[in-house]
N, C-alpha and C positions, 0 to 999 in steps of 0.2 A: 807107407811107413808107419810103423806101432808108434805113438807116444810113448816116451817114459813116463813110469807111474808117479816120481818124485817131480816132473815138471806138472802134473797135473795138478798133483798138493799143491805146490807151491803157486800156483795157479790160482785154486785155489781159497788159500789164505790169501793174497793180494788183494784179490776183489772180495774177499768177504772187510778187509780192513778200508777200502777203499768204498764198499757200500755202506759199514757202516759210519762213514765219513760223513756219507752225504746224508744218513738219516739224523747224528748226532751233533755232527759239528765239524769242524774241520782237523784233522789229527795229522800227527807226524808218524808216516807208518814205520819209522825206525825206533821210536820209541813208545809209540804211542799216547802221547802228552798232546795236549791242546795246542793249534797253532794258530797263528793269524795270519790276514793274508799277505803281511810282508815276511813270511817264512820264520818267525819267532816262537819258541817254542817253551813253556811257560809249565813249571813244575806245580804242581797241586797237591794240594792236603784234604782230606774227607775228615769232617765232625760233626758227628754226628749223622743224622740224612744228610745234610750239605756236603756238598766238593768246592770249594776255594781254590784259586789259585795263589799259589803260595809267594807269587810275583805279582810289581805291578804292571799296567800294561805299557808297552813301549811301541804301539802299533802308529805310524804315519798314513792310514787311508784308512777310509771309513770301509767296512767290509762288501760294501757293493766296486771297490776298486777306488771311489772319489780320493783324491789328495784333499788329506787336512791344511790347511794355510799353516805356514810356520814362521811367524811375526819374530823377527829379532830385536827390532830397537823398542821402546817403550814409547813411543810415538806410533808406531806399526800396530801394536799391541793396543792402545787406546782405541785406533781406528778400525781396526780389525773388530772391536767391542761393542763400537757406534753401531756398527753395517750387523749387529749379533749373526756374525759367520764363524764356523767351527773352526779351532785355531788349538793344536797344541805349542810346544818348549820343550828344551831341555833344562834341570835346574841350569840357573845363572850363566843361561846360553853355551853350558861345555857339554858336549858329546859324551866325554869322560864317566859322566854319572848315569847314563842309559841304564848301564844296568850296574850297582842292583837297584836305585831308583825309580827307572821308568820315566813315563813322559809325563809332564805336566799337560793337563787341558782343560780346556774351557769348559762352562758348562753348555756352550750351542753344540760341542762335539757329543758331550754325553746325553744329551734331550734330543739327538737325529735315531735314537734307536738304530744305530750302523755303527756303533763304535766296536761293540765286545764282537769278538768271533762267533760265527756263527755256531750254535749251542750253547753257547755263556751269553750273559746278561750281566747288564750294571746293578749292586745289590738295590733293597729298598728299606726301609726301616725297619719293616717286620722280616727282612732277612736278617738285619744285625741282632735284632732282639731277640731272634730264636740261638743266632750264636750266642749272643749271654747269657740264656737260662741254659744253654749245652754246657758250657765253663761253669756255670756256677755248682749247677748238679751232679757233673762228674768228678766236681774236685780241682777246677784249674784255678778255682781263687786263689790269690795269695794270701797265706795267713801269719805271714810276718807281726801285720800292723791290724789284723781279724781275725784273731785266734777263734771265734766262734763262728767264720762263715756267712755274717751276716752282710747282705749286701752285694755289689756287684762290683768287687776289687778285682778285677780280669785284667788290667792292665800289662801285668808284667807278664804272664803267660800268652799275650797278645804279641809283644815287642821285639823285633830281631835283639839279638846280644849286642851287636855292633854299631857304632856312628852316632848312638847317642852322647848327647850334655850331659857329663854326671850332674848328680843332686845327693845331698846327706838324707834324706829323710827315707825312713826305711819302710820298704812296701813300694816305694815312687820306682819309673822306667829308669831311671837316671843312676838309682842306687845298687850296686852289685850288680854290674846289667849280666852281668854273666850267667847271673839264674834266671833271665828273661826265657820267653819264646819255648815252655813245656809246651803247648799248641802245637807248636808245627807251623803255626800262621807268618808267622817272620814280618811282621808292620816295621819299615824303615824310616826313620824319621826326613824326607825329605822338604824339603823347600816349599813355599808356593810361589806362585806368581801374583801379586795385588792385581785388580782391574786397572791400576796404574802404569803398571808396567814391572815393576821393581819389584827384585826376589828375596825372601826374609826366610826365617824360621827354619834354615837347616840345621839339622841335631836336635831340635826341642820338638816339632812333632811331626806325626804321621796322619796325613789326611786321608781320606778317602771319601769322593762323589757319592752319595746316594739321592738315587732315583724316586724323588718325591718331587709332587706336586710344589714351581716355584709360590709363594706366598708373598703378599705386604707390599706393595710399590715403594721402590727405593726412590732417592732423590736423582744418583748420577745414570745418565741415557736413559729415564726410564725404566730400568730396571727392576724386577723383583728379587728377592732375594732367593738364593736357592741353598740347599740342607747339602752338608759333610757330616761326617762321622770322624770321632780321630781319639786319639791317644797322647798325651806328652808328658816330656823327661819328669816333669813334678809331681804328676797326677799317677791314680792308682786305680781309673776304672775307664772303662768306652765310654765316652762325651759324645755329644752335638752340637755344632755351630750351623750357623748362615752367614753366606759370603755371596759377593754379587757375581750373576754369573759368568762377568767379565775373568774370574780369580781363574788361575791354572793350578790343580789340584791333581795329583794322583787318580788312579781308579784301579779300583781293584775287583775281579772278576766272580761270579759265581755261578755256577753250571745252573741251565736250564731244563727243568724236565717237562 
Protein backbone atom coordinates (compact mmCIF):
# COMPACT_ATOMS: atom_id res chain seq x y z
CA UNK A 1 0.00 0.00 0.00
CA UNK A 2 1.44 3.62 -1.29
CA UNK A 3 1.69 6.28 1.57
CA UNK A 4 -0.09 9.34 1.11
CA UNK A 5 2.10 12.17 0.25
CA UNK A 6 0.41 14.71 2.67
CA UNK A 7 0.76 12.04 5.67
CA UNK A 8 4.41 11.95 4.83
CA UNK A 9 4.59 16.05 5.21
CA UNK A 10 2.92 15.94 8.04
CA UNK A 11 5.07 13.44 9.30
CA UNK A 12 7.32 15.04 8.53
CA UNK A 13 6.89 18.56 10.27
CA UNK A 14 6.00 16.46 13.67
CA UNK A 15 9.29 15.23 14.09
CA UNK A 16 11.08 18.05 12.77
CA UNK A 17 9.16 20.11 15.67
CA UNK A 18 9.56 17.32 18.06
CA UNK A 19 13.54 17.19 17.34
CA UNK A 20 13.76 20.44 17.47
CA UNK A 21 12.33 20.14 20.98
CA UNK A 22 14.66 18.03 22.13
CA UNK A 23 17.69 20.17 20.68
CA UNK A 24 16.20 23.65 22.04
CA UNK A 25 13.92 23.05 24.71
CA UNK A 26 10.90 21.81 25.36
CA UNK A 27 7.94 23.48 23.02
CA UNK A 28 4.29 23.21 22.58
CA UNK A 29 3.89 21.90 19.12
CA UNK A 30 0.52 23.52 18.66
CA UNK A 31 1.76 26.71 19.19
CA UNK A 32 5.04 26.65 19.44
CA UNK A 33 5.88 28.69 22.58
CA UNK A 34 7.99 27.41 25.33
CA UNK A 35 6.66 24.81 27.73
CA UNK A 36 7.44 23.35 31.04
CA UNK A 37 7.11 20.16 32.31
CA UNK A 38 3.72 20.77 34.02
CA UNK A 39 2.30 21.48 30.41
CA UNK A 40 2.35 25.56 30.79
CA UNK A 41 2.86 27.38 28.15
CA UNK A 42 4.48 30.77 28.34
CA UNK A 43 4.31 33.73 25.68
CA UNK A 44 7.68 35.45 24.85
CA UNK A 45 8.88 38.62 23.57
CA UNK A 46 12.46 39.11 21.71
CA UNK A 47 14.63 42.38 22.33
CA UNK A 48 17.00 42.79 21.02
CA UNK A 49 19.29 39.30 20.79
CA UNK A 50 17.42 38.26 23.92
CA UNK A 51 13.96 36.22 23.90
CA UNK A 52 12.18 36.86 27.43
CA UNK A 53 9.43 35.31 28.34
CA UNK A 54 6.77 37.53 28.64
CA UNK A 55 5.24 35.52 31.84
CA UNK A 56 6.33 34.53 35.04
CA UNK A 57 6.94 31.10 35.63
CA UNK A 58 4.29 29.11 37.37
CA UNK A 59 6.09 25.61 37.06
CA UNK A 60 5.43 23.02 40.35
CA UNK A 61 8.63 20.39 39.67
CA UNK A 62 11.79 21.08 39.08
CA UNK A 63 12.39 20.14 35.31
CA UNK A 64 14.12 16.72 35.87
CA UNK A 65 10.19 15.84 37.11
CA UNK A 66 11.29 16.52 41.27
CA UNK A 67 8.03 18.13 43.18
CA UNK A 68 8.89 21.46 44.47
CA UNK A 69 7.59 21.54 48.34
CA UNK A 70 4.67 23.82 48.68
CA UNK A 71 4.69 25.11 52.30
CA UNK A 72 1.43 26.71 53.10
CA UNK A 73 1.45 27.89 56.80
CA UNK A 74 4.22 30.31 57.63
CA UNK A 75 5.64 27.94 60.09
CA UNK A 76 5.96 25.36 57.01
CA UNK A 77 7.59 28.10 55.18
CA UNK A 78 10.17 28.96 58.11
CA UNK A 79 11.02 25.18 58.31
CA UNK A 80 11.09 24.36 54.83
CA UNK A 81 14.02 27.61 54.96
CA UNK A 82 15.92 26.00 57.95
CA UNK A 83 16.35 22.44 56.05
CA UNK A 84 17.22 25.23 52.52
CA UNK A 85 14.94 22.83 50.42
CA UNK A 86 13.38 24.22 47.20
CA UNK A 87 9.84 25.38 48.03
CA UNK A 88 7.52 27.58 45.79
CA UNK A 89 3.62 29.62 46.82
CA UNK A 90 1.10 31.11 45.45
CA UNK A 91 0.74 34.86 46.25
CA UNK A 92 -1.18 34.88 49.66
CA UNK A 93 -1.67 31.13 49.23
CA UNK A 94 -4.77 31.61 46.38
CA UNK A 95 -4.48 29.71 43.37
CA UNK A 96 -6.44 32.66 41.74
CA UNK A 97 -3.27 34.61 40.93
CA UNK A 98 -1.27 31.73 39.08
CA UNK A 99 -1.70 33.50 36.29
CA UNK A 100 -0.96 36.26 35.49
CA UNK A 101 1.49 36.32 38.48
CA UNK A 102 3.14 33.08 38.54
CA UNK A 103 4.53 31.28 41.43
CA UNK A 104 6.43 32.65 44.06
CA UNK A 105 9.81 30.62 44.99
CA UNK A 106 12.51 30.43 47.02
CA UNK A 107 15.75 30.97 46.07
CA UNK A 108 17.00 26.92 46.90
CA UNK A 109 14.43 26.29 43.82
CA UNK A 110 16.18 28.91 41.60
CA UNK A 111 20.17 27.99 42.60
CA UNK A 112 19.06 23.82 41.81
CA UNK A 113 19.75 24.92 37.98
CA UNK A 114 16.25 22.68 37.39
CA UNK A 115 13.79 25.23 37.67
CA UNK A 116 13.63 27.12 34.07
CA UNK A 117 12.54 24.58 31.19
CA UNK A 118 14.83 23.10 29.46
CA UNK A 119 16.26 25.76 26.86
CA UNK A 120 15.48 28.81 29.24
CA UNK A 121 17.56 29.73 32.03
CA UNK A 122 17.21 32.11 35.22
CA UNK A 123 18.49 35.56 33.94
CA UNK A 124 21.84 36.93 35.52
CA UNK A 125 22.97 40.51 36.01
CA UNK A 126 24.61 41.03 32.92
CA UNK A 127 21.44 39.62 31.18
CA UNK A 128 19.43 42.51 32.81
CA UNK A 129 21.98 45.13 31.99
CA UNK A 130 22.13 44.27 28.43
CA UNK A 131 18.17 44.61 28.58
CA UNK A 132 18.74 48.31 29.80
CA UNK A 133 21.35 49.40 27.35
CA UNK A 134 18.57 47.62 24.61
CA UNK A 135 15.75 50.21 26.15
CA UNK A 136 17.87 52.87 26.56
CA UNK A 137 19.20 52.89 22.86
CA UNK A 138 16.22 52.12 21.12
CA UNK A 139 14.28 54.51 22.63
CA UNK A 140 12.15 52.71 25.31
CA UNK A 141 13.06 55.35 28.07
CA UNK A 142 10.53 57.41 29.26
CA UNK A 143 10.79 60.92 28.62
CA UNK A 144 8.13 62.35 30.45
CA UNK A 145 10.26 63.26 33.58
CA UNK A 146 13.91 62.99 30.85
CA UNK A 147 13.37 64.83 28.16
CA UNK A 148 17.11 64.40 27.28
CA UNK A 149 17.38 60.68 27.48
CA UNK A 150 19.72 60.76 30.12
CA UNK A 151 19.86 57.77 32.22
CA UNK A 152 18.19 54.58 32.73
CA UNK A 153 14.37 55.55 33.20
CA UNK A 154 13.04 52.05 31.68
CA UNK A 155 10.62 51.65 34.16
CA UNK A 156 7.42 52.18 32.57
CA UNK A 157 8.26 50.49 29.38
CA UNK A 158 9.23 47.55 31.61
CA UNK A 159 5.63 47.47 33.63
CA UNK A 160 2.44 45.57 32.55
CA UNK A 161 -0.61 48.46 32.28
CA UNK A 162 -2.52 46.59 34.98
CA UNK A 163 -2.61 45.86 38.92
CA UNK A 164 -0.43 48.51 39.83
CA UNK A 165 -0.65 51.22 42.99
CA UNK A 166 -1.16 54.48 41.22
CA UNK A 167 1.39 57.19 42.21
CA UNK A 168 1.20 61.22 41.17
CA UNK A 169 4.61 61.54 40.02
CA UNK A 170 5.00 61.64 36.41
CA UNK A 171 7.56 59.22 34.67
CA UNK A 172 6.65 56.58 38.00
CA UNK A 173 4.99 52.77 37.05
CA UNK A 174 2.01 54.04 39.17
CA UNK A 175 1.39 57.12 37.13
CA UNK A 176 -0.91 56.76 33.81
CA UNK A 177 -0.10 53.17 33.87
CA UNK A 178 -1.70 52.86 30.75
CA UNK A 179 1.20 54.06 28.84
CA UNK A 180 3.37 51.27 30.60
CA UNK A 181 4.60 48.18 28.87
CA UNK A 182 5.86 49.69 25.08
CA UNK A 183 8.38 46.55 25.66
CA UNK A 184 6.25 43.89 25.18
CA UNK A 185 7.95 42.79 28.58
CA UNK A 186 4.59 42.97 30.80
CA UNK A 187 6.65 42.88 34.74
CA UNK A 188 3.38 42.44 37.11
CA UNK A 189 3.58 43.74 40.17
CA UNK A 190 3.24 40.66 42.33
CA UNK A 191 3.74 39.91 46.13
CA UNK A 192 6.62 38.30 47.83
CA UNK A 193 6.90 35.96 50.23
CA UNK A 194 9.35 37.17 53.50
CA UNK A 195 11.59 34.36 54.74
CA UNK A 196 8.95 34.61 57.52
CA UNK A 197 6.35 33.55 56.07
CA UNK A 198 4.13 36.51 55.36
CA UNK A 199 3.18 38.09 51.94
CA UNK A 200 3.45 42.02 51.27
CA UNK A 201 4.04 44.24 48.38
CA UNK A 202 1.24 43.30 45.96
CA UNK A 203 0.63 46.24 43.43
CA UNK A 204 3.92 48.13 44.35
CA UNK A 205 6.41 45.75 42.77
CA UNK A 206 7.66 43.40 40.56
CA UNK A 207 10.43 41.21 41.56
CA UNK A 208 12.34 38.93 39.74
CA UNK A 209 15.41 36.24 40.93
CA UNK A 210 18.61 36.73 39.43
CA UNK A 211 21.07 34.32 39.23
CA UNK A 212 24.23 35.58 40.95
CA UNK A 213 26.50 34.43 43.20
CA UNK A 214 24.65 34.56 46.91
CA UNK A 215 27.09 37.16 48.90
CA UNK A 216 27.54 38.46 52.83
CA UNK A 217 26.34 36.01 55.64
CA UNK A 218 23.16 37.10 57.01
CA UNK A 219 22.12 36.78 60.57
CA UNK A 220 18.69 34.37 60.21
CA UNK A 221 19.63 30.19 59.45
CA UNK A 222 22.68 31.21 58.31
CA UNK A 223 21.91 32.62 55.39
CA UNK A 224 23.54 34.75 52.58
CA UNK A 225 21.81 36.98 50.96
CA UNK A 226 20.86 36.49 47.37
CA UNK A 227 20.20 39.39 44.43
CA UNK A 228 16.43 40.38 42.64
CA UNK A 229 16.05 42.76 40.13
CA UNK A 230 12.58 44.68 40.30
CA UNK A 231 10.63 47.72 39.35
CA UNK A 232 7.88 49.62 41.47
CA UNK A 233 4.82 51.74 41.46
CA UNK A 234 7.23 55.02 42.43
CA UNK A 235 10.17 54.32 40.76
CA UNK A 236 11.19 55.14 37.04
CA UNK A 237 14.15 52.68 36.34
CA UNK A 238 15.39 48.69 36.87
CA UNK A 239 16.59 48.47 40.57
CA UNK A 240 18.37 45.88 42.61
CA UNK A 241 17.84 44.38 46.03
CA UNK A 242 19.09 41.35 48.31
CA UNK A 243 16.70 39.39 50.13
CA UNK A 244 17.38 36.21 52.05
CA UNK A 245 17.02 33.18 50.22
CA UNK A 246 14.31 31.96 52.38
CA UNK A 247 11.98 35.24 50.35
CA UNK A 248 9.53 33.77 47.45
CA UNK A 249 10.03 35.92 44.65
CA UNK A 250 8.90 35.59 41.07
CA UNK A 251 11.24 34.38 38.11
CA UNK A 252 11.25 35.34 35.14
CA UNK A 253 12.80 33.36 32.10
CA UNK A 254 15.33 33.99 29.29
CA UNK A 255 16.05 31.71 26.46
CA UNK A 256 19.42 29.97 26.50
CA UNK A 257 21.75 29.78 23.60
Amino acid sequence: MKSHPHSISLIFVFMTLVMSGCKNGDIDITTGKPKDIDGNVYDTIKLGNQVWMKENLRVTRLNDGTKIINPITDAEWIANGKNKLAAYCWTNNDTSYRKPFGALYNEYAVGSDKLAPKGWRIPNSADWDTLKLYLKNYGYNDKTKNPANQGDWDAKSLADSLYWVSYTSKGSVGCEPWKNNNSGFSAVPTSNRGDSGGFGYLGIYAYFWTLNPPYMVAATFDQKFAHCTYIDHMGVRLSTANWYPNTGIPVRCIRAY
